[in-house]
C-alpha positions as CSV (number, residue, x, y, z in Angstrom):
1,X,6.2,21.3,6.1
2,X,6.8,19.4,9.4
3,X,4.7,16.8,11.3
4,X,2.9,19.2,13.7
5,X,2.3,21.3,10.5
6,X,1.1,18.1,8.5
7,X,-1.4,17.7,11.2
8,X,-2.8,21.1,12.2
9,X,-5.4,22.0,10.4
10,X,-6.8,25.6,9.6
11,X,-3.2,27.0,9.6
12,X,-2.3,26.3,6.2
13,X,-2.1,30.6,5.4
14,X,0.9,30.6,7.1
15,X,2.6,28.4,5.0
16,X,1.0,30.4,1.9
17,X,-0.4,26.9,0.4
18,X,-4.6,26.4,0.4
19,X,-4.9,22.8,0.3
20,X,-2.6,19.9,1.3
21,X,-3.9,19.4,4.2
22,X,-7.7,20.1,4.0
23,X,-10.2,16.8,4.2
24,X,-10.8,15.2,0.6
25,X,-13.7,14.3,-0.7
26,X,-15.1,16.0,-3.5
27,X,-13.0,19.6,-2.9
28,X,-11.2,21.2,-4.9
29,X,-7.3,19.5,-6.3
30,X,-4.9,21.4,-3.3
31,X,-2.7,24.1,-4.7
32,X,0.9,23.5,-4.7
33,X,2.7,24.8,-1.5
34,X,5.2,27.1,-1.7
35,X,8.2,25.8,0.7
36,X,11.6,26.1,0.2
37,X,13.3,23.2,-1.6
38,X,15.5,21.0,1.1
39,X,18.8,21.5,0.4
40,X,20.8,19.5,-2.2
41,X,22.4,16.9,-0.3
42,X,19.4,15.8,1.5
43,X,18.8,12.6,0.5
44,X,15.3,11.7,-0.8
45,X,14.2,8.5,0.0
46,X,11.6,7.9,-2.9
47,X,11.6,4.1,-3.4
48,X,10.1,2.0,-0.5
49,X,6.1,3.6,-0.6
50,X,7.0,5.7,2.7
51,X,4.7,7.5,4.3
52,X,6.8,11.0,4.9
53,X,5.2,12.3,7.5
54,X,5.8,9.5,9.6
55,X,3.1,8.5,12.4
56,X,0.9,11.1,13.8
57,X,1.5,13.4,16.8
58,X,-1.1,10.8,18.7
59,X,0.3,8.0,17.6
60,X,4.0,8.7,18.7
61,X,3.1,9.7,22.2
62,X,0.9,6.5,22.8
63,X,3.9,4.3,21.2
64,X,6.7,6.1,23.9
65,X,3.9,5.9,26.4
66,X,4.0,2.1,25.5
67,X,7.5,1.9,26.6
68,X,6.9,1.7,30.2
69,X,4.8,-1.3,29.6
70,X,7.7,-3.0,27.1
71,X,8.2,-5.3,30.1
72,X,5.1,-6.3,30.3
73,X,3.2,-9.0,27.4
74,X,0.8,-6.7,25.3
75,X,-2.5,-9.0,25.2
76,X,-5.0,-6.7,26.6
77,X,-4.2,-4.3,24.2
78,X,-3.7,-6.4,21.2
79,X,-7.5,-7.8,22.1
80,X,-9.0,-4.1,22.4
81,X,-6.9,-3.8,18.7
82,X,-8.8,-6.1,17.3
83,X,-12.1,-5.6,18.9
84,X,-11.6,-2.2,16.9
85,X,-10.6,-2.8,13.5
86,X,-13.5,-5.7,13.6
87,X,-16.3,-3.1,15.1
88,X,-15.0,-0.3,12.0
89,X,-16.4,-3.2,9.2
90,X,-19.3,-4.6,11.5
91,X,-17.7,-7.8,12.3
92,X,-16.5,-9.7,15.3
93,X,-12.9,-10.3,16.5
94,X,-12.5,-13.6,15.1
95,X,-12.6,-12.1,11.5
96,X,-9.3,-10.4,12.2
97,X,-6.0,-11.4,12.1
98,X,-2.5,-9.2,12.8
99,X,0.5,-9.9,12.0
100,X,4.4,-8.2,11.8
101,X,2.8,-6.1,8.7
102,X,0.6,-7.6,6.3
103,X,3.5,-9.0,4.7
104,X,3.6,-11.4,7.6
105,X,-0.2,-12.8,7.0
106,X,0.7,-12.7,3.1
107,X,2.9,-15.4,4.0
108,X,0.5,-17.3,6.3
109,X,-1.7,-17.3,4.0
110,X,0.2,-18.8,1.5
111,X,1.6,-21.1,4.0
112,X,-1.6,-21.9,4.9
113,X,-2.5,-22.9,1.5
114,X,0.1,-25.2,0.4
115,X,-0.3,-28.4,-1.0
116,X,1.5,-30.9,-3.0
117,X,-1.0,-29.9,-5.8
118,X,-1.6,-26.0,-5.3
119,X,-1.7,-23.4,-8.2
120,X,-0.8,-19.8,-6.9
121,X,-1.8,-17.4,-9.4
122,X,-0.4,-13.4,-9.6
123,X,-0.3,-10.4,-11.7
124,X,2.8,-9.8,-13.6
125,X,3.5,-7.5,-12.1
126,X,2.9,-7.3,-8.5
127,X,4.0,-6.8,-5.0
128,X,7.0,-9.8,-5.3
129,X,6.8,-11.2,-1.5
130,X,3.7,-13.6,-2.4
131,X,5.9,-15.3,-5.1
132,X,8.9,-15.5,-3.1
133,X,6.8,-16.9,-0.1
134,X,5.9,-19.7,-2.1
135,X,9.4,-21.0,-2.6
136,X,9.8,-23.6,0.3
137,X,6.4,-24.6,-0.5
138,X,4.9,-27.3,-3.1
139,X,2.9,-24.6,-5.4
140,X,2.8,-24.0,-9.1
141,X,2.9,-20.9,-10.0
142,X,1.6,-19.1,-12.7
143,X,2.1,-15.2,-13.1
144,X,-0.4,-13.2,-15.6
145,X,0.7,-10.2,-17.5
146,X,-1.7,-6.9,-17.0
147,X,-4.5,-5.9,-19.0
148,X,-3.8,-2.8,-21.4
149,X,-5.5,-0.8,-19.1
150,X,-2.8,-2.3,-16.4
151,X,-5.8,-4.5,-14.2
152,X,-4.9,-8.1,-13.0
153,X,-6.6,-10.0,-15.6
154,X,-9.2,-11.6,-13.9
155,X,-10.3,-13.5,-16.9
156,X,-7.5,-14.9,-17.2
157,X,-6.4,-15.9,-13.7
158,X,-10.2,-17.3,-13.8
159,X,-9.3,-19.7,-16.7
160,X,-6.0,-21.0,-15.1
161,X,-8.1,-21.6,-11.3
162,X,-10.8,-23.3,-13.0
163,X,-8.4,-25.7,-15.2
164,X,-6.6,-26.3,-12.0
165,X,-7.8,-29.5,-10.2
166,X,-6.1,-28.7,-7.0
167,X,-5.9,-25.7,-4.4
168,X,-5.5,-22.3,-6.0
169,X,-4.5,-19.3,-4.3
170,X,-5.3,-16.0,-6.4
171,X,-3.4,-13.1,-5.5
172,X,-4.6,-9.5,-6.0
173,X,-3.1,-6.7,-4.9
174,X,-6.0,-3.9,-5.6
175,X,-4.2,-0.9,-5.8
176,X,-1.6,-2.4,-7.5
177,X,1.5,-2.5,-6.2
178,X,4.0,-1.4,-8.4
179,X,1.8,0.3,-10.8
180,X,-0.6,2.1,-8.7
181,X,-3.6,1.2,-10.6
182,X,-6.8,-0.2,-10.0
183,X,-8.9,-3.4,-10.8
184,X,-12.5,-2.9,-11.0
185,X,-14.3,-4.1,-8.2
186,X,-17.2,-4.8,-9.8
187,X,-14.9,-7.4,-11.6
188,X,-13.5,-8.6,-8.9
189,X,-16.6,-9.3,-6.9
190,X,-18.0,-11.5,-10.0
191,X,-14.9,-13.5,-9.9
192,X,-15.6,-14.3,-6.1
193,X,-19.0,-14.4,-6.2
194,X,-18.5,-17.7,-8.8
195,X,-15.3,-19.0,-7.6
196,X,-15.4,-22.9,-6.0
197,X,-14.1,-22.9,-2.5
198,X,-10.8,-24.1,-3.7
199,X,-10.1,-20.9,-5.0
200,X,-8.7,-18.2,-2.3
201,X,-9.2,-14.9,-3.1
202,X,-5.8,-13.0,-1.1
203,X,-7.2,-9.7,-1.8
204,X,-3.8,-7.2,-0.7
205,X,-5.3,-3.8,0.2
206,X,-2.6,-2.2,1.3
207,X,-3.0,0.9,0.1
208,X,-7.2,0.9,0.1
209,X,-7.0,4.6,2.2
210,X,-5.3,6.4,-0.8
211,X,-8.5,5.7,-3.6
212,X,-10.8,8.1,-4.1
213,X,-12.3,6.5,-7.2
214,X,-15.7,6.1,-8.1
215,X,-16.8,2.8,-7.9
216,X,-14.2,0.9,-5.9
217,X,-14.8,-0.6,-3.2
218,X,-13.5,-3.4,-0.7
219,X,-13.3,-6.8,-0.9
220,X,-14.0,-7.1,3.3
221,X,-18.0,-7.9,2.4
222,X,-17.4,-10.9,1.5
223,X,-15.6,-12.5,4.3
224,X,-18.7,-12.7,6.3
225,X,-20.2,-15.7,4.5
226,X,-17.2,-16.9,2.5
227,X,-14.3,-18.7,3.6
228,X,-12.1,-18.4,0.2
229,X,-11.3,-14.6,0.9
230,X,-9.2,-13.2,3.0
231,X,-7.9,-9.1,2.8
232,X,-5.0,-8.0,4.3
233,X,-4.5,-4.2,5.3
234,X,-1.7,-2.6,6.5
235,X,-0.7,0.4,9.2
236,X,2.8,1.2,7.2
237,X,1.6,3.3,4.5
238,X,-1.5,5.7,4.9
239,X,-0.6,5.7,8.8
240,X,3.3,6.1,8.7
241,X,4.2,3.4,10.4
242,X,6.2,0.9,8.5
243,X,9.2,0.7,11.2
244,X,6.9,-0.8,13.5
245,X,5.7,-3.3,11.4
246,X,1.8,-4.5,11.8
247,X,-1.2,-5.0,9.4
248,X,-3.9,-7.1,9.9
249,X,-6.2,-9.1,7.5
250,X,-10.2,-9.8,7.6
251,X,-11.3,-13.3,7.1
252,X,-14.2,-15.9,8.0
253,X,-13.7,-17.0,11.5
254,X,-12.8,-20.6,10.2
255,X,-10.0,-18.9,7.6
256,X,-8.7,-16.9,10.8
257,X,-8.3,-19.5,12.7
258,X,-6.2,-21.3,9.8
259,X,-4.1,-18.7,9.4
260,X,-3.4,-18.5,13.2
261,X,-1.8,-22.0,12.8
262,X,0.8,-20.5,10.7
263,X,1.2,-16.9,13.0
264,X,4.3,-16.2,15.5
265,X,2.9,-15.6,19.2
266,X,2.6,-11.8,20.2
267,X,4.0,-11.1,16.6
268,X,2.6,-7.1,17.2
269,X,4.8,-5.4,19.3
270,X,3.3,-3.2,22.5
271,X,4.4,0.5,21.1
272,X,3.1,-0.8,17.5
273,X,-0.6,-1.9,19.1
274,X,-0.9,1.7,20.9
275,X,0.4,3.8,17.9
276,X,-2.1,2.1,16.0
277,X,-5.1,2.7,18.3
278,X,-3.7,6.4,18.6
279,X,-4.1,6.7,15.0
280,X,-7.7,4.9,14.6
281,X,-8.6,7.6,16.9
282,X,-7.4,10.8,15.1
283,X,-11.1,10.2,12.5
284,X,-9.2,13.6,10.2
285,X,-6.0,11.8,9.7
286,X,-6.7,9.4,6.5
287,X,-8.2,12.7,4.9
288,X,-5.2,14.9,5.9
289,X,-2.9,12.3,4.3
290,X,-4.6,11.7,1.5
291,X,-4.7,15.5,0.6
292,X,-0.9,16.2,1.2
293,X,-0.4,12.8,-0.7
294,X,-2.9,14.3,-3.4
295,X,-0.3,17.8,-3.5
296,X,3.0,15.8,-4.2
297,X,1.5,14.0,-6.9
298,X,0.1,16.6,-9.1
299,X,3.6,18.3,-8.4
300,X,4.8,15.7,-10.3
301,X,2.5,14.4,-12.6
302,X,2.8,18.3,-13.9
303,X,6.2,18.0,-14.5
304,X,5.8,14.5,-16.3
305,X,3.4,16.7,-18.6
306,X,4.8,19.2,-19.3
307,X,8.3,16.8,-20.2
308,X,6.0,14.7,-22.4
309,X,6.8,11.5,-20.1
310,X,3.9,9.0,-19.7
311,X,3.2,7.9,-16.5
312,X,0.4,5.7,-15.1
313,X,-3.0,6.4,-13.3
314,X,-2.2,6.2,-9.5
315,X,-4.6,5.7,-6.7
316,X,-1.3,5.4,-4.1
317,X,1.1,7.3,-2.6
318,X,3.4,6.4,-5.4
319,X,3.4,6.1,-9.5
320,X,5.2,4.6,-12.4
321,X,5.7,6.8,-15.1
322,X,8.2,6.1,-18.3
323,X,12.1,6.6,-18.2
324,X,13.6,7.0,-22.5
325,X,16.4,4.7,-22.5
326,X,18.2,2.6,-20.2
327,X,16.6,2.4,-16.5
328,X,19.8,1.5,-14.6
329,X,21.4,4.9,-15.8
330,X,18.2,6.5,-14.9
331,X,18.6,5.0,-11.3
332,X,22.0,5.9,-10.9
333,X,21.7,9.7,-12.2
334,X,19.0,10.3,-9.7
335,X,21.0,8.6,-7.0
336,X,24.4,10.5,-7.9
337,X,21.9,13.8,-7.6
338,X,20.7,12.5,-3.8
339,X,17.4,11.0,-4.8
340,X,17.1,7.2,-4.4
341,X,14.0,6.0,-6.6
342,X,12.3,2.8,-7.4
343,X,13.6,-0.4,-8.6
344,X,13.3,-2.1,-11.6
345,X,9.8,-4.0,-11.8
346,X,10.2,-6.8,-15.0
347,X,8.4,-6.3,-17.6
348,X,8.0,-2.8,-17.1
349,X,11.1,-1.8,-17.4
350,X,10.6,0.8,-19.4
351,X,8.9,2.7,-16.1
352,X,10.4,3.7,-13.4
353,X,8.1,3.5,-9.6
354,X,8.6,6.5,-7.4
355,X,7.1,7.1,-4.3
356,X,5.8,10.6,-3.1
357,X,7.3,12.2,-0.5
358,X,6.1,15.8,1.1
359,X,5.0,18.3,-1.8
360,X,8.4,20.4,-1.4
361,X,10.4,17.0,-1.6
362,X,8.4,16.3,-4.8
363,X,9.3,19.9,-6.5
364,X,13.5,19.1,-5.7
365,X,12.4,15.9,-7.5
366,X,10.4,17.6,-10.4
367,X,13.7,20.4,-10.5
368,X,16.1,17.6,-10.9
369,X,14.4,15.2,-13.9
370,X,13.7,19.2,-15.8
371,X,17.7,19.6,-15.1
372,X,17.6,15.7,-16.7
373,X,15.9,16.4,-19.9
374,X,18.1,19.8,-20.3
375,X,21.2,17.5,-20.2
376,X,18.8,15.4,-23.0
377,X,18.9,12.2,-20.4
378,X,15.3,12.6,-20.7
């Protein structure tokens, strides 16, 4: 299944597959495709939350289009960015912030925050950038395991920031980050919604696109009237465009302009700005990707049945799911077989993370861990 495919809706009986690319919301599971397995020593890169498919068809030919303005400062565009991500939530350009990623206003933030007497608070475990971006900085940190259900424990992190005299950040990464599960939002809004203004709320929603759950929702409603939120988003994952590196955040006006203080000049590039805009554009494109996404993970959550390995509820374009026995061989047998996958993620390192590629990618995968558990490895 190639880009053009990926994107080209209605042909889908060519490729004798019913479903990875038709819209979501409320149809029927897709089918599994029937391409050919890539060959053997094709490497799979299953371990960075990738996007396969790579930026649309739009966005690639505004991005090389771009290139004859690459001599030229991009701040029209960057301001007709902005004026659209703002108008998609109702809000006004000075609730929104870009940066190099959201990584990048994940560490203004936090920058932005610091104090000899600041508490930064995060889920154990998360996305690991917000507690190395702390480092040079005068925070104590505090990191709080998972619930049983695997939420942040609000309850918990609520205790610690109320104790606190000082600043505290909260950090929540909603998806989860690397465990693919949610935190309710109903939670979540309760914990705002009585929070002192001390308290930040950096809500990560990086992977917001990919949940189709009932019930969950985004934490961007509160930014209008509170200062102590702030959610970052990103155009890496859903969008395929992690190489060039931009996300953006929604805040209060007078948080934005905080974080500013602590943002590189024309940190989006020009070819990043248009991709982006090419991609807003294309209104089919979130639903496309979430239904391939959708494909690829019941290929392997299938597999994971039918092997008797537990894996986690995802609501991403990745999932943990459990590894019998030592992690590290686990790591190094798929990489010896051309398949690099997650990590390890302390504590959980009894799981392994792996990130979906396209649904014929994910059946070599599937193959491989049923030629594991024949070898009893698994």
């Amino acid at each position: 299944m190639d880009r053009r495919t990926f994107l080209r809706l209605g042909s889908l009986a060519a490729l004798g597959t019913a479903g990875p690319l038709a819209a979501g919301g409320g149809s029927a599971p897709p089918t599994r495709p029937s391409a050919a397995v890539p060959p053997a020593d094709e490497v799979l890169w299953l371990n960075w939350n990738e996007n396969p498919y790579g930026p649309s068809p739009a966005a690639r030919e505004a991005a090389l289009a771009a290139i004859d303005r690459a001599h030229r400062y991009p701040d029209a565009e960057r301001d007709r960015l902005v004026e659209e991500l703002a108008a998609r939530q109702g809000l006004t350009p000075d609730h929104v912030v870009l940066g190099c990623g959201s990584t990048e206003i994940l560490q203004m933030a936090v920058q932005a925050a610091a104090a000899p007497d600041a508490l930064l608070v995060l889920a154990d475990p998360t996305f690991e950038a917000v507690g190395r971006y702390q480092r040079p900085h005068d925070y104590r940190m505090e990191r709080v395991p998972l619930t049983p259900g695997f939420a942040h424990d609000l309850g918990r992190m609520r205790e610690l920031a109320l104790r606190h005299p000082g600043p505290v950040v909260i950090y929540v990464c909603n998806p989860n980050n690397p465990t693919g599960t949610l935190t309710p939002s109903a939670e979540l809004d309760a914990r705002i919604d009585e929070a002192p203004h001390r308290v930040l709320f950096l809500v990560d929603e990086a992977y917001f696109e990919y949940v189709r759950a009932a019930g969950y929702s985004s934490a961007v409603k509160w930014v209008r009237g509170r200062a102590n939120v702030v959610v970052t988003r990103t155009f890496s994952k859903i969008y395929g465009m992690a190489g060039l590196r931009l996300g953006y955040a929604f805040a209060h006006p007078e948080t934005a302009r905080r974080l500013d203080a602590f943002m590189a000049r024309d940190n989006a590039n020009g070819p990043a700005i248009a991709a982006a805009r090419a991609a807003l554009a294309d209104r089919e494109l979130v639903a496309r990707s979430r239904a391939a996404n959708a494909a690829a993970r019941r290929i392997v959550t299938d597999c994971l049945d039918e092997l008797g390995l537990a894996h986690l509820p995802s609501h991403t374009n990745f999932l943990m799911h459990r590894v019998p026995g030592e992690l590290a061989t686990y790591i190094r047998r798929m990489r010896e077989h051309g398949i690099r996958v997650g990590r390890p993620f302390p504590p959980f390192t009894g799981y392994n993370r792996l990130s979906l590629g396209r649904p014929e990618q994910m059946e070599r995968f599937a193959a491989t861990l049923r030629s594991f558990r024949r070898h009893g490895w698994v």
